[in-house]
N, C-alpha and C positions, 0 to 999 in steps of 0.2 A: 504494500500500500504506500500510500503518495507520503512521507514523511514533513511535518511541517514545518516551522523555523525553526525550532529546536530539533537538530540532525538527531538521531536514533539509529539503532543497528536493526538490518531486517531480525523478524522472527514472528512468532503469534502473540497478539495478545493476552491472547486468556486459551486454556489445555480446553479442548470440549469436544463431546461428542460428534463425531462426524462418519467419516467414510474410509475405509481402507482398501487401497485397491493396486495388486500389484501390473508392476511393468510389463508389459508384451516383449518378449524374448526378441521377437519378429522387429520390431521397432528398432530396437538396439542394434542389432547383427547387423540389417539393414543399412546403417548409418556407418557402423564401423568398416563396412567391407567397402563402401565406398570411398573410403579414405577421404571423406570429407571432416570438419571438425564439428558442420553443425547437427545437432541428433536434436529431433522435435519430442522423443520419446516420453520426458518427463513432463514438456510442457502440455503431451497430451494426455497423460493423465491427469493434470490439472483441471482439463478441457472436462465438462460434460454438458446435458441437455436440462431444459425448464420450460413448461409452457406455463407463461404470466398471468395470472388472475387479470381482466380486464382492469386499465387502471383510469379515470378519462385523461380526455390528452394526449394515450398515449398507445400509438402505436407502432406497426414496422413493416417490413416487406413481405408480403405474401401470409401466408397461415404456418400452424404447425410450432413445434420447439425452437425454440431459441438456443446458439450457442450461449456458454455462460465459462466461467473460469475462477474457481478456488482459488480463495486469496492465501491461504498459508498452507505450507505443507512441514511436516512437525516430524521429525523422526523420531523415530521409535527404537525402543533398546537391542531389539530385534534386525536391525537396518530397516524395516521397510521406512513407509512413511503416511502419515494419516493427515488428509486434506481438512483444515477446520477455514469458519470463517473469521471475522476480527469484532471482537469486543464481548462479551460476559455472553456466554451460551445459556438459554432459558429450555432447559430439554424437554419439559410444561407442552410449549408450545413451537420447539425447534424453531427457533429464531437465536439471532445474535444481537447484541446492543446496538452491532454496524449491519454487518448482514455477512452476505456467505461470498456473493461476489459485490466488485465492485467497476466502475465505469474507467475508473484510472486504468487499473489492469487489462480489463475486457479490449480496450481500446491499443492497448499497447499489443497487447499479446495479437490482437488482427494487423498490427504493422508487422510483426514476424512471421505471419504465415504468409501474406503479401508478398514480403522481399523472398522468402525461401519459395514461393510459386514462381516471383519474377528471374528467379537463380537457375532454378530447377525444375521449374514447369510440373509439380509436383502438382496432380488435381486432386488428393485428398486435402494440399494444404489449401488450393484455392477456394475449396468445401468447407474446409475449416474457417477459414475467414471470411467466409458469408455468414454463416452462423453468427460468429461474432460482432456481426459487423448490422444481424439484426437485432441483437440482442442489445448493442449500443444505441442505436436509433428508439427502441421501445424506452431505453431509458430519457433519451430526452423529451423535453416539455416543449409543448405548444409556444413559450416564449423564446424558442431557440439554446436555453441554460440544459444542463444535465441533473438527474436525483443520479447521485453516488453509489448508494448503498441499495442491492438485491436482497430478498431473501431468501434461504434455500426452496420454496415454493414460486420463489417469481415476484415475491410480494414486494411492493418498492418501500424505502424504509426513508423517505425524505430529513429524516432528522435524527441523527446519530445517537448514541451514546457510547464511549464521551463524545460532546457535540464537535463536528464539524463545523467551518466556517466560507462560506454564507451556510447561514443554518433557513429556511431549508435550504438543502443543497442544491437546490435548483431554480434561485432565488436570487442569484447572480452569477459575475463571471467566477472563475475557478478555475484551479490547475487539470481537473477533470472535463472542463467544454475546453479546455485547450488540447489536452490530449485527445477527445474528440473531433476538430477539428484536423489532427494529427492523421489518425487511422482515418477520417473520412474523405480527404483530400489524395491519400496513397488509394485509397479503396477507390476511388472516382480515376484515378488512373488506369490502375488496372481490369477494372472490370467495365471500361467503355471498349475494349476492345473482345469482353468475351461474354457478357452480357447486357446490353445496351439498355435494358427496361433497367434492373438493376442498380446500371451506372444513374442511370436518370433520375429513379428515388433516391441515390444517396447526393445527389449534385442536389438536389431540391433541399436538401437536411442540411447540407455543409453550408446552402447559401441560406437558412434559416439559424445557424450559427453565428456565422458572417454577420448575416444584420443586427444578431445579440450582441455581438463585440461590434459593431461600428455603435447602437444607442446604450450602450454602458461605459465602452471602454476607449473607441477611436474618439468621441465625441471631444475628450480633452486634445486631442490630435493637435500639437505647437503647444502645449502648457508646460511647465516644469514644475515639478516641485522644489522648494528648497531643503538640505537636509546637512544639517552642519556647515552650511555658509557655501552648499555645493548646488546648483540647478541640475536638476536628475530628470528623465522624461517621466512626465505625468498621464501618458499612454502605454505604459504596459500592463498585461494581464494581473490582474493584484499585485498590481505595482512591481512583479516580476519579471527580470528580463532570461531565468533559468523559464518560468511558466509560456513568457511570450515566444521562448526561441521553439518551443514542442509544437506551437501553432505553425509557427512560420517554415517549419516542417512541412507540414501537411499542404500548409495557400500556395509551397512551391510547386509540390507536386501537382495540385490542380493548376495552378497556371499556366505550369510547361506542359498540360494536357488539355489547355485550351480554356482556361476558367474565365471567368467574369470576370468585367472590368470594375468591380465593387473587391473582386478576389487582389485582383493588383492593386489594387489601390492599397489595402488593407495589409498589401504582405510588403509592400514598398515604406509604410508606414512603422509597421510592425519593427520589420529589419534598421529603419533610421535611429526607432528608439533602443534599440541592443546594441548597435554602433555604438551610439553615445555614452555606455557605459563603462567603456574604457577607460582606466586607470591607471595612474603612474607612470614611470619609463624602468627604462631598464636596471637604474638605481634607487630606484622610490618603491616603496612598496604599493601596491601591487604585483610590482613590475610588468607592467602591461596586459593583466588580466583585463577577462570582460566579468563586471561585476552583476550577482546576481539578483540583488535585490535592491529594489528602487527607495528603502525605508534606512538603509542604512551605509555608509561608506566605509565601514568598517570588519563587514560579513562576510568573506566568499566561503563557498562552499561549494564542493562536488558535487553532489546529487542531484542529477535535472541543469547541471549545467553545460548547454548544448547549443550554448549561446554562439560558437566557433562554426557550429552543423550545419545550426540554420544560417546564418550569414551568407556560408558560402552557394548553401542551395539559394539564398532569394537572388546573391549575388548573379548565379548562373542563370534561375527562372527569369530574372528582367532584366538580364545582358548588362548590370550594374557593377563593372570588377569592383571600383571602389570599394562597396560595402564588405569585401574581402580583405580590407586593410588591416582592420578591427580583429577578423578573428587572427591574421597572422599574429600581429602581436601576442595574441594568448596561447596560440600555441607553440610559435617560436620563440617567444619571451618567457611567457611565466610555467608555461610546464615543467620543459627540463627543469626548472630550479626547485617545482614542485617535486618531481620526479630525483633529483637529489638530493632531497630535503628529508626521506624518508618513504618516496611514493605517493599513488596518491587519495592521501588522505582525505577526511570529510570533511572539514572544517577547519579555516584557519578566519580566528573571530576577534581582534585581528592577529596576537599568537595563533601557532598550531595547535588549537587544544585538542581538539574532536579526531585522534587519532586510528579512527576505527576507519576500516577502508569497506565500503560495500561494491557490487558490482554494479552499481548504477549510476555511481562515481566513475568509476573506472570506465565503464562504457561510454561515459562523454567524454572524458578525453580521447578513447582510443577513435570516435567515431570523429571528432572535431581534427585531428593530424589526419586522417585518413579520407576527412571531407574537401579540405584546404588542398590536399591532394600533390603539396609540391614534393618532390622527392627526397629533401633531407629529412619532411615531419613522418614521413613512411620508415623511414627508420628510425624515428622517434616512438613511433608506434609500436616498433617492435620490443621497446623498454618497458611501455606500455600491459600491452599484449603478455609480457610473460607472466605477471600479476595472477593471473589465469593456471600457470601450468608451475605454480612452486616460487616463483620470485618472489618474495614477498615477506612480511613479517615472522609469518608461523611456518617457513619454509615448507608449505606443503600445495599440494595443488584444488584450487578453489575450482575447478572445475573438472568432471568427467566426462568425457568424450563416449563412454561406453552406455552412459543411461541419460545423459543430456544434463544432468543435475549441476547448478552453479548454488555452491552454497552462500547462505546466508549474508557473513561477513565476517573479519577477522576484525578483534578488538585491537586495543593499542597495545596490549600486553601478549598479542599474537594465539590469542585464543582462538580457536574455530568454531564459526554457530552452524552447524552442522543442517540447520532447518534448510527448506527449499523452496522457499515460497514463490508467489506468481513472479512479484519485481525482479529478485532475484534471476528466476528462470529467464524473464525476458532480456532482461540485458544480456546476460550473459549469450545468450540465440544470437542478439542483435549483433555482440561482439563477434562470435563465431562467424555469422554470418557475412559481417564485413573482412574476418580473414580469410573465408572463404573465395569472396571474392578477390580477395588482395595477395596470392601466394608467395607475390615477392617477400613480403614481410616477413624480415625472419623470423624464428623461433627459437625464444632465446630462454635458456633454462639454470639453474644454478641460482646458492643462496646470492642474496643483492648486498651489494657494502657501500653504504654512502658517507659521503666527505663533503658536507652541505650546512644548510641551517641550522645553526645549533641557538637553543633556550636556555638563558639563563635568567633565574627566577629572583626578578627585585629583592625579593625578600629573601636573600640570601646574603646580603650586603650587612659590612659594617658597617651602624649608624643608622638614624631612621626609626620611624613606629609601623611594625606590620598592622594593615587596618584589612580585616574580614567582613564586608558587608554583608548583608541579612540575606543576599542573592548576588550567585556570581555573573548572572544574568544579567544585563542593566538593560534590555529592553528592545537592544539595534547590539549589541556587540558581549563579549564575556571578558571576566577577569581571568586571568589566567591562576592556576590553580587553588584559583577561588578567594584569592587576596590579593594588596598590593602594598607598596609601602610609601608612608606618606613621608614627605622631607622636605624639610625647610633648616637646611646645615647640608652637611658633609657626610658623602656615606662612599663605601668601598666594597668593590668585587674581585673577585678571586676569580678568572677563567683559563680554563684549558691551554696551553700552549697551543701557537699553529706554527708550519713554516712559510703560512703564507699569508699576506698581509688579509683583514678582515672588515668590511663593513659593517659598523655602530648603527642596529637603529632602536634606539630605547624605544620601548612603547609606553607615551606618556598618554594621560586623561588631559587634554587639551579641553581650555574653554571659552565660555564670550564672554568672561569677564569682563570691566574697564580697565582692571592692573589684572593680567598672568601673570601664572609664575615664569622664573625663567633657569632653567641648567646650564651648568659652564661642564664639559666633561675634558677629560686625560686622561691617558698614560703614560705614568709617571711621567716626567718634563715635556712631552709630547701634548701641545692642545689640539682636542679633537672637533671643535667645536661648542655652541653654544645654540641652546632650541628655545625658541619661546613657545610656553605651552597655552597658544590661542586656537579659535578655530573662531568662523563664522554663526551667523546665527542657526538656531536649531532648525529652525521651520519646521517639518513634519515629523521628524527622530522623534522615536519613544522616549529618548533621554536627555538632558544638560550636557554639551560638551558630548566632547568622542575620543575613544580609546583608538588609537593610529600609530603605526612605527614610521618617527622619523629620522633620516637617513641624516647621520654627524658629514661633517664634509671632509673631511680628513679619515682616513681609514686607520684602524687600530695596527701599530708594526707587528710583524713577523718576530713571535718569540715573547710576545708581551703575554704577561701572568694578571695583572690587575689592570684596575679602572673604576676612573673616582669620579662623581658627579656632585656639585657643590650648586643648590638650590637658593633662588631668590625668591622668598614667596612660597605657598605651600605648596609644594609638586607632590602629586600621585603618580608614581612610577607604577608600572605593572610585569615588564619583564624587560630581555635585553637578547635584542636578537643578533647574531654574528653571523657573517655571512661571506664564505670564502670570497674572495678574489674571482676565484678557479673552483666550480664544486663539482662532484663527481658521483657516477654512480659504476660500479662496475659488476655486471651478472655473467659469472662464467667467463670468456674471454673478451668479450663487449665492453666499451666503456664509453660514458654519455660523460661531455663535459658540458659546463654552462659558466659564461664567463659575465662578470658586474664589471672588468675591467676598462681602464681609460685606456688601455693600450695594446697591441695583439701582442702575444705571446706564446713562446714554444715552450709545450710540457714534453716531457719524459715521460710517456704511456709505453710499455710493453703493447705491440704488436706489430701486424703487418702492413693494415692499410689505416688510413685516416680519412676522414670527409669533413673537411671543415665551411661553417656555414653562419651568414652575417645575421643581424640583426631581420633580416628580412624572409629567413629560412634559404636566400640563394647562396649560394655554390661557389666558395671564392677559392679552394686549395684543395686539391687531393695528393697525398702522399701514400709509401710504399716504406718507409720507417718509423721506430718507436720514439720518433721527437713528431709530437702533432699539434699545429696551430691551432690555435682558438682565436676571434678578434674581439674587441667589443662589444657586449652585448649579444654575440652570437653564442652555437653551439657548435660540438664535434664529436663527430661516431667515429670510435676507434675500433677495428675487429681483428683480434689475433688471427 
């Protein structure tokens, strides 16, 4: 299920009564022998049938059952795995607080049977996605919005428990009529060429969508918000530019198959405001990410952010390169550094707290380098991609090839949630799916070691009062391990030795005060700068001021042990992030660098060949030895 501003790791709800039903042997084998990676087998037993009590309002294509799709799949001590729905199971009357299925899923899991028919000409899965694709339309309303929540009898469940928001969920926009939009805009593609009645109900629903998002959400269409002294676009889907880019998915697909000029318009619109969410350069943080939420400056997050995907697709749908600038930067700027930072993670708010990696995370970046399409983010992809088969925290592989199953998620402590629910399963297909098509990409396997961002925790300093708010939460952004420390004098850290010089970006609580505070920092005789800790007015932010890492100008030497920061005024410090020069990931004989550097530079990597690559993802140096360039702000794939 759709995770909301507070990132979570996939899994069920609540343990409840449901269904147990094993794999088809046949599915499996099937998959394997074809030497493909993608295997539908688990997503089709997620897959079953419902025919929906009349609801008004609401109906869908022709007669008969509806496909539908199991929101969690829960293993059991046995291995198999038992399908439940999400929220308190009532066995009274079988129901769930949420329901059994829901529209976020139904809607995704028909864009994977879509692409794997458009791959494979597969006519059970193009059967499969009809089903699914009636089962999404029955759930929307007459006002063009979506109800979320099924019941295991069909029954529609408009108002959750715990609640959803818009409550009812069918009562505005949503990251669910955007993922509708998603599946019905690929479903209007593919099925105008192989059932034309078909294509034409689902073109009548998408532009009954279309009109919900021009009188709720395009209507601000030129507004901005303000949100810490920043103008953000006031036209995206709940103010989402991870929710707007799943739409603009979909308005491509129908474009480039001929859609309305209310579709272009809306997807030209769409695409302008996830442009503008671009942030930082290559030594600011950010560093050129597209950010995902329009409430705060200081959020990004993995999950649903495919802000890179869609760009490129509206890019190519309205013959717009431009709008492809935007996603370059995210994925030739801020991945690799995500990707040597630890991988990639769910949340950096703005530390990396939210350590937990799911595959829904993962699947936006690997589909965002692999959407941009240039050749050095395809082998970025492949650092990506191995996530999948063992690289990764818990060194082990989060995905099977023999039953289809992508597990859950790995915690930050490299735990494995072993569950298999829908989200899960579909990224992970979506992922497959795009390796499948992409065989160049290599496969790259072996535990991952990275030489990257490293956290050091304010409150680890001498001098200073640690202060623990009543929430680490503040509303638009987190405190890092749930404290920080306040200072008005002198305080001192103790960090790691490097041998290579490192960028200071403390992360301070910046505010609108009329006097900030202000930090002077060093090492030892070394000044490293001075930050005043302002920001702009609040405008729409949940909170006063914002938590932001800002970049000292002078980088910390090579070999330095401490660092002192001397406060004018009360400064709330919250951590202190370091950030090689030069950071590195290397998995097996691969090695990803990512340079913050003013200057290019030859490293000493162990290998054969090198690819080195600008600020831009192009192609400035190939070599055949272990000294391999990096320049500014670029990357470089080393392969033994």
């Amino acid at each position: 299920m759709n995770p909301t501003r507070r990132t979570v790791i996939g899994g069920a709800l609540a343990v409840a009564a449901a269904s147990t039903v094993t794999l088809p042997a046949s599915a499996s084998a099937s998959a394997s022998a074809s030497g493909r990676l993608s295997n539908l087998a688990h997503l089709d037993f997620l897959r079953t049938s419902v025919t929906p009590p009349a609801a008004p309002g609401h109906t869908t294509f022709g007669s008969g059952p509806v496909g539908v799709l199991w929101t969690y799949a829960d293993r059991q001590a046995d291995g198999s795995y038992k399908r439940i729905g999400g929220g308190t199971y009532d066995a009274a009357t079988n129901t769930y607080g949420q329901g059994a299925f829901n529209a976020d899923d139904i809607a995704r899991a028909a864009v994977v049977y879509l692409r794997h028919w458009k791959q494979f000409r597969s006519a059970a899965s193009l059967e499969a996605a009809r089903g699914l694709l009636r089962s999404l339309t029955f759930l929307q309303s007459p006002n063009g919005n979506v109800v979320l929540w099924m019941q295991p009898d069909g029954t529609l469940n408009p108002s959750a428990d715990p609640v959803e928001l818009p409550d009812p969920s069918d009562s505005g926009p949503s990251y669910w009529l955007a993922r509708t939009v998603w599946a019905l805009g690929e479903g209007y593609a593919v099925f105008r060429r192989t059932d034309r009645a078909f294509a034409t109900f689902l073109r009548d629903r998408l532009e009954r969508a279309i009109a919900a998002l021009e009188r709720q959400v395009l209507v601000r269409y030129g507004q901005y918000n303000v949100v810490d002294g920043r103008r953000l676009p006031a036209w995206l889907i709940v103010n989402g530019a991870d929710a707007t880019s799943e739409a603009v998915l979909g308005l491509s697909a129908y474009v480039e198959a001929g859609g309305s000029a209310a579709a272009r318009r809306a997807l030209g619109r769409f695409a302008e405001g996830i442009a503008a969410m671009a942030a930082g350069s290559t030594r600011e943080w950010p560093f050129r990410a597209l950010m995902p939420w329009g409430e705060s400056i200081s959020d990004w997050h993995a999950w649903g952010a495919q802000m890179p995907s869609g760009l490129a697709a509206a890019a190519h749908a309205l013959g717009t390169p431009k709008l492809a600038g935007a996603a370059i930067g995210d994925t030739a700027g801020f991945t690799p550094l995500l990707m040597t930072a630890g991988g990639p993670d769910n949340g950096w708010l703005p530390t990396p707290i939210d350590r937990t990696q799911i595959a829904y995370g993962v699947d936006a970046r690997l589909q965002g380098l692999l959407s941009v399409g240039l050749p050095g983010l395809k082998q970025v992809a492949a650092f990506v991609a191995a996530w999948y088969f063992g690289a990764n925290r818990a060194g082990q592989p989060m995905y099977d090839a023999s039953t289809g199953r992508t597990y859950d998620g790995i915690s930050g402590d490299g735990t494995i949630n072993r569950n298999s629910g829908a989200e899960s399963s579909i990224h992970g297909q979506l992922s497959m799916l795009a390796l499948d098509a992409n065989p160049e990409v290599a496969r790259l396997t072996g535990t991952p070691s990275y030489d990257g961002l490293q956290i050091i925790e304010a409150e680890t300093a001498t001098g200073g009062q640690v202060v623990t708010p009543p929430s680490a939460w503040t509303g638009e952004s987190q405190w890092s391990n749930g404290s920080y420390l306040s200072l008005d004098g002198t305080a001192t850290w103790t960090v790691p030795p490097s041998s290579q010089q490192r960028l200071v970006l403390p992360v301070v609580n910046l505010s609108d005060a009329p006097t900030p505070a202000r930090t002077t920092w060093t090492a030892g005789p070394r000044a490293l700068g001075t930050l005043t800790h302002v920001c702009g007015s609040q405008g729409i932010s949940a909170a006063p001021g914002a938590l932001l890492p800002l970049t000292l100008a002078n980088p910390l030497p090579a070999g330095a042990t401490t660092l002192t920061a001397r406060a004018q005024g009360a400064a709330q410090l919250d951590a202190l992030l370091l950030l090689p020069t030069v950071s590195s990931l290397r998995i097996g004989d691969a090695v990803l660098l990512a340079s913050v550097d003013t200057h290019a530079r030859v490293m000493s990597v162990p290998g054969k060949q090198s690819w080195t690559y600008d600020a831009a993802g192009k192609l400035v140096a190939r070599g055949n030895a272990s000294r391999a360039l990096v320049v500014p702000g670029g990357f470089t794939v080393v392969l033994g």
